[in-house]
N, C-alpha and C positions, 0 to 999 in steps of 0.2 A: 200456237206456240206461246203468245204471252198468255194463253189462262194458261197453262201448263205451269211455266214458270213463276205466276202470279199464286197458283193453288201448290205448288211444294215448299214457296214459301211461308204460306198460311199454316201447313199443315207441320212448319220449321218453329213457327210461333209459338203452334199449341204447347211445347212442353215448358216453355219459357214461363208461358201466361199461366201453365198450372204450378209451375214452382214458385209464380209471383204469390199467389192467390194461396199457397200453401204456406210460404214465408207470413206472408201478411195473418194465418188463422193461428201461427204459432206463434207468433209476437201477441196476438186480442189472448191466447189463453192463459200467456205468460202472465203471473200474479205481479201485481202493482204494488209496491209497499209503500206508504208516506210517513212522516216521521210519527204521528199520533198514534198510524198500526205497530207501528215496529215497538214504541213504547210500549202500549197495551199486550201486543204479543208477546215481548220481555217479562214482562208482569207477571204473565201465566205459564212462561214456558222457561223461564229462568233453571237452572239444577241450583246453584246454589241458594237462589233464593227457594225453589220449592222444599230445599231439604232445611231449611230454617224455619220454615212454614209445617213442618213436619214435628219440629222440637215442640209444638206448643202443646201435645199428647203429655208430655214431660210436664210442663206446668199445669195440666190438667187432673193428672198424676198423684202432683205433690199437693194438690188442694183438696183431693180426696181423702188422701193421707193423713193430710190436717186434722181432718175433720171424725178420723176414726178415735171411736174410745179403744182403750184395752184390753185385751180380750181376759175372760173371766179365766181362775186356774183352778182343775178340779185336782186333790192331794186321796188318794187314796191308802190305807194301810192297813195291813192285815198281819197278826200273830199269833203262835201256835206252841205250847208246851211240849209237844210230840218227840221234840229231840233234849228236852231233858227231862223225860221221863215223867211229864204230867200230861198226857193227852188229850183228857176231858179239858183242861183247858184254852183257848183262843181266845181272840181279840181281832173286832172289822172294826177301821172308822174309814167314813168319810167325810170329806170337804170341800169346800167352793169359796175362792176366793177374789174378791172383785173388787182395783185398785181404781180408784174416784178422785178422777181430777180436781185439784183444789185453783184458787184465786182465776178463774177465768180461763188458763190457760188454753182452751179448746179453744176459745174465741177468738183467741188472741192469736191461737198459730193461723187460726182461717184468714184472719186480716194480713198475714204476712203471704199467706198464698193469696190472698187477693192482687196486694203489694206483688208479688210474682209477674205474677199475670202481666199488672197493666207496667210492669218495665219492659216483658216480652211482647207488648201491642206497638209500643213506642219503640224498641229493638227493630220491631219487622217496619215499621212504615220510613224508619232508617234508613235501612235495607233498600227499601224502595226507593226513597231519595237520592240516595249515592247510586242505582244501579240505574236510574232516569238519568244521571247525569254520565256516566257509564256509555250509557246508551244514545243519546244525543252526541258526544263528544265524536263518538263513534261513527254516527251519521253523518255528519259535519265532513267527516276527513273521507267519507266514501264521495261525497259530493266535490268536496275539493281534488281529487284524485278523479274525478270523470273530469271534469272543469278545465283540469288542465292536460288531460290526456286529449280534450275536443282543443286546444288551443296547442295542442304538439304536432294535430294533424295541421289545422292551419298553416303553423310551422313550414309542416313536410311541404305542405303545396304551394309557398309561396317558395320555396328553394327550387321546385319543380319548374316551376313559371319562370325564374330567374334561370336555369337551366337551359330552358325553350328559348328564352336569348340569347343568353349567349352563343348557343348555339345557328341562331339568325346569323346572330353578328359576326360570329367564327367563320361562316361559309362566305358573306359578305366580305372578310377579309376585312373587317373594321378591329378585330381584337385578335391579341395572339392564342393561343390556346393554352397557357397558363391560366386565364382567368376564368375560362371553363371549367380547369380541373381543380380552383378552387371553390368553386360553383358546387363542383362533384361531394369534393370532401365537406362543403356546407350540410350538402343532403342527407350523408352518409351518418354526419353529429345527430341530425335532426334526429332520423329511422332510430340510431341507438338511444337517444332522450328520450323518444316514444315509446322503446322498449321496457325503461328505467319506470316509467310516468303508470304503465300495464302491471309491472311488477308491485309498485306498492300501490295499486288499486285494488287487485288480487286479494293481498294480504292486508288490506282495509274492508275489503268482504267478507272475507273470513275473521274478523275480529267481531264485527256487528253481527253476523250471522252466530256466530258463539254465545254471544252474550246474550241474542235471542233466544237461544235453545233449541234453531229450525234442526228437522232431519238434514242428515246429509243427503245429497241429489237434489235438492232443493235450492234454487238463486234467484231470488225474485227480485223483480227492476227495483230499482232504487229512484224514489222519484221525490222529487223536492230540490231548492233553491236557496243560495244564502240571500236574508233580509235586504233589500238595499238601503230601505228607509228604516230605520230603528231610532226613535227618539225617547229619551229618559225620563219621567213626568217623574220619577220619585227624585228625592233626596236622600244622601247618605243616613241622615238621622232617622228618616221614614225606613227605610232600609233595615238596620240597625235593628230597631224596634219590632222590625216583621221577625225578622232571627230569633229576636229574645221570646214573641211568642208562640212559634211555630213551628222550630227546628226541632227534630223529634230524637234528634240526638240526648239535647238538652230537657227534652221531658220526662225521657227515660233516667237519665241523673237525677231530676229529679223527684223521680216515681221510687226510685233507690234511694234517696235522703228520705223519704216517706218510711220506704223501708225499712232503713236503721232502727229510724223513731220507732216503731212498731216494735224491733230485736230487741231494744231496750226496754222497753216494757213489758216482756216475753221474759227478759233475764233477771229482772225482781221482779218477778212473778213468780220463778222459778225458785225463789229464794223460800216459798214456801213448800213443804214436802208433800208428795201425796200421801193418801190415804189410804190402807186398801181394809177392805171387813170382810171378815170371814163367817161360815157356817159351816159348823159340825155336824157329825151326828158319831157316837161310839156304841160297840154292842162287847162286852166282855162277859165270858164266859170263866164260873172259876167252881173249883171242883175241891171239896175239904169231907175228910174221914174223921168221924167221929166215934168213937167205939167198935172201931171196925166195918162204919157202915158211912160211906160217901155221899155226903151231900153237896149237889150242883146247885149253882146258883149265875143266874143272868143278867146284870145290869146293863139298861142302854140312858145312852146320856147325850144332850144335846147341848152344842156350844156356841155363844159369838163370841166372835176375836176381833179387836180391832188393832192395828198396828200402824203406828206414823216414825220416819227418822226424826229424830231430833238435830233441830239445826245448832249444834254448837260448835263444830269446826268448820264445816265446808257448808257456807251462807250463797253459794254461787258469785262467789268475789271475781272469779276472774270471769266468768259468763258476762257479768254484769261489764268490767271490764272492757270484755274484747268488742261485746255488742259498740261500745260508745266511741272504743279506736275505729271499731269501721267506717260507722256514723261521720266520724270527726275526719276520715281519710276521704268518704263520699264527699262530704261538703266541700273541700280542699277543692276535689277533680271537680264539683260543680264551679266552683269558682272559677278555677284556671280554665274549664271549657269555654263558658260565658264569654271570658275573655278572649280567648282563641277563637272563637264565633263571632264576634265583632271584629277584628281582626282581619279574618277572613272576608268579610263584608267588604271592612276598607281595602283590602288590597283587589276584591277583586272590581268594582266600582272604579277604582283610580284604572286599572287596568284597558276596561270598557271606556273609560274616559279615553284614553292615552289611541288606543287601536280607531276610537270613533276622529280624535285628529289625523291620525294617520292617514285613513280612509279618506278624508275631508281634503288632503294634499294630492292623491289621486284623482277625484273625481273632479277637482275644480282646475288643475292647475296641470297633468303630468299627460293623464288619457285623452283629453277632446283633444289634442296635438297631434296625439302621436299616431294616430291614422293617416291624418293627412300629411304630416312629416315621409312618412313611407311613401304615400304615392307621389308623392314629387320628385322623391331619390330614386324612385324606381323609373318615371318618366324622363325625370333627367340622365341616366343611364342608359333608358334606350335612345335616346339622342345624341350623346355622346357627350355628354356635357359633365359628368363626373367618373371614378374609374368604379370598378369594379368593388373592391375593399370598401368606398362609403357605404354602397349597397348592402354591404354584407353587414357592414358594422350596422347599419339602420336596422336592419330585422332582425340582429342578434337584438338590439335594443328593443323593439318591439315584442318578442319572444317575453325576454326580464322584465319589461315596466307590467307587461301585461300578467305574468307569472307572480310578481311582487302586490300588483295590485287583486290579485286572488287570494296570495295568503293574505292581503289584509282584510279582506271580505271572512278568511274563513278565524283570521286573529278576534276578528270584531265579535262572530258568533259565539268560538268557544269563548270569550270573555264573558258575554252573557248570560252562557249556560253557567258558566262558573258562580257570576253573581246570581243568579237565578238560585243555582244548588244554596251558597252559604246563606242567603234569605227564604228560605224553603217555600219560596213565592213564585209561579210562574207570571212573570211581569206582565204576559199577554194576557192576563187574567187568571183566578184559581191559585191551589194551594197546594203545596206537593205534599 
C-alpha cells in the first residue's frame, strides 16, 4: 500500500519536474540584452538612423556632379533652294561646340562636395550621439521600472504577512476586526500600485525596443543595474574642453563654416565667364546660268568660333553676396552652439552634482534605518505594544523612502548620461 501511494505520487511529480525543466530551458534561450548590446544593436538597426545613413548616396551624387564637365553641343544645318525655284542649290554645315570651364571652377565645386561630405560624416556620428543617449535614457527607465516593480511585490507581501496577523490576533480576540479590514484595504492599494508599476514598465519596453529597431515578437531580458558607486575624476573645465573638441554637432558647424569659405570662392570665381569653342564645317552648293548654260559650283568651308559673355552688368554680385550672408549666418549658429554646448555641459554637471547629494542623503542617513525601523513596528505590533495604523504608516514609509531612494539612483544615472551626451565623452572611458 505505501509503494502504491509512494509511486502515484512520483508518477504526480513527473509533470511538475518536466514543466520545471521546460520553464528553466525557456528562460537559458531567452536573449539577454545589456546596455553595450542594446546600444550597438541601436546602431545597426535604428530606421531613422539607417534612412540618414541612406542620404549619404546624395552626397555621393552631388560630388560626382561636381566633378562633371559639360557636355559638348553638336548644331547641325541644312538648306535647299527647291522651294524657290533654284534646286541645284543647297547648303549642309556642321558643328560641335565645347564650353571650357574657366578660373578653377571644377575644383573648386569638388572641394565644396568634399565640404558636403565631411558635414554629412559629422551630421551621422550626431545622429549616433543623441540616439546613445536616446538609448541609455531609455534603458535606465526600463531598469528603474523592474526596480520597483521587484520593491511593489515586497510591498504586496509584507501587507500579506501583516494580514496573517492580524488575523492571529483577530481569532485570539486581541484586535477588533476593523484593523484587519484596514489591513485588507492596505493590500488591495499595494495589488493596484503593482498594476500601475507593470503598466509603465510595459510602455518603457516598448520605447527601448523601438528605438532599437527589434522585430515585433521579440522581448529580450533586460539586464543591467544602476551604478552605486559613480565618482567624478573630471572637472567642469576639463569637461567643457572635451565638448569643444568632440561634439559632432559642433564639427559639422564647423565643416559648414568651411563650407561658406569654399561658396565664396566658387562665387568670384564665377565672376569670370566661361568659354565655349566651336568647330565647323560648311558644304554650299550654288548653281548660275551663263548664256544659257548652268554652271555649278561647291564650296566647303571650315570654321572656329570662340565665344565668351562679357561681364559688364551681371559680375555675380549677388552670388558673391549671398555666398558671404550664409557664411556670416554659419558663423553666428557656430557661435551661439559653442555657447549652448557649454551650457549644456554646466548644467548637466551641476545636475550630477546635485542627484550625487541627494543619493548621498539616502544611503548614509534615511536607508540603514529604515529596515530595522520596520521590524521593530512590526514586532512591536505582534505584541501589542503599538496599534495597527503605526504598522501601516511604517511600510507606507518603507514602500516611499525606498521608491524615492530608486528615483534617486535612476536621477543620478540619467544625469550622467546627460553629461556624458553634452561632453560627447563616455566618462567610463572612450569617445562617442
Amino acid at each position: 500500500m505505501g509503494t502504491t501511494v509512494f509511486t502515484r505520487r512520483a508518477l504526480l511529480l513527473v509533470p511538475s519536474i518536466f514543466c520545471i525543466f521546460a520553464s528553466t530551458s525557456v528562460q537559458a534561450a531567452e536573449p539577454r540584452l545589456t546596455l553595450a548590446q542594446a546600444i550597438e544593436y541601436s546602431l545597426q538597426n535604428n530606421g531613422d538612423l539607417k534612412s540618414f545613413r541612406d542620404g549619404k548616396g546624395i552626397r555621393d551624387a552631388g560630388k560626382v556632379r561636381a566633378g562633371l564637365l559639360p557636355n559638348p553641343s553638336l548644331e547641325v544645318e541644312a538648306g535647299t533652294g527647291a522651294l524657290t525655284g533654284s534646286s541645284a542649290e543647297n547648303s549642309l554645315s556642321l558643328g560641335l561646340s565645347q564650353e571650357f570651364l574657366l578660373a578653377g571652377k571644377r575644383e573648386k565645386r569638388l572641394n565644396i562636395a568634399d565640404r558636403e561630405l565631411e558635414m554629412y560624416r559629422w551630421q551621422l556620428a550626431d545622429q549616433e550621439r543623441v540616439l546613445r543617449e536616446e538609448v541609455k535614457t531609455a534603458f535606465y527607465d526600463v531598469i528603474l521600472a523592474e526596480q520597483r516593480s521587484t520593491l511593489a511585490d515586497r510591498y504586496i507581501v509584507l501587507n500579506r504577512q501583516l494580514l496573517d496577523v492580524t488575523r492571529e490576533r483577530l481569532t485570539a480576540g486581541d484586535i477588533p476586526e476593523l484593523e484587519m479590514n484596514l489591513v485588507k484595504v492596505e493590500l488591495a492599494r499595494s495589488e493596484g500600485a503593482k498594476i500601475e508599476v507593470e503598466k509603465a514598465l510595459n510602455q518603457n519596453q516598448a520605447k527601448l525596443l523601438t528605438l532599437m529597431g527589434r522585430p515585433l515578437g521579440e522581448y529580450p531580458a533586460i539586464v543591467g543595474t544602476f551604478g552605486t558607486e559613480l565618482s567624478m575624476t573630471k572637472k567642469l573645465v576639463e569637461l567643457k574642453q572635451l565638448a569643444h573638441g568632440k561634439r559632432p554637432d559642433l564639427k559639422a558647424m564647423e565643416a559648414e563654416k568651411t563650407r561658406g569659405d569654399a561658396d565664396i570662392i566658387l562665387a568670384q570665381a564665377e565672376r569670370i565667364p566661361n568659354m565655349t569653342a566651336g568647330l565647323a564645317f560648311k558644304r554650299d552648293a550654288t548653281a548660275i546660268e551663263v548664256s544659257g548654260v548652268e554652271h555649278k559650283d561647291t564650296d566647303y568651308i571650315i570654321g572656329l568660333k570662340l565665344s565668351m559673355p562679357i561681364p559688364v552688368f551681371d559680375k555675380n554680385q549677388a552670388g558673391v553676396q549671398e555666398a558671404r550672408a550664409k557664411r556670416s549666418s554659419t558663423e553666428s549658429r557656430l557661435t551661439a552652439a559653442t555657447r549652448n554646448a557649454e551650457r549644456e555641459v554646466e548644467t548637466a554637471y551641476t545636475s550630477f552634482m546635485n542627484a550625487e547629494k541627494v543619493l548621498s542623503l539616502y544611503k548614509s542617513n534615511i536607508v540603514p534605518q529604515l529596515e530595522e525601523n520596520l521590524k521593530l513596528t512590526q514586532e512591536a505590533y505582534r505584541l501589542g505594544e503599538v496599534g495597527i495604523l503605526a504598522v501601516i504608516q511604517e511600510q507606507k514609509k518603507f514602500f516611499e523612502v525606498n521608491e524615492g531612494y530608486l528615483t534617486a539612483l535612476h536621477d543620478r544615472q540619467a544625469a550622467l548620461v546627460k553629461l556624458e551626451t553634452a561632453a560627447a565623452t563616455e566618462l567610463t572611458g572612450g569617445v562617442q
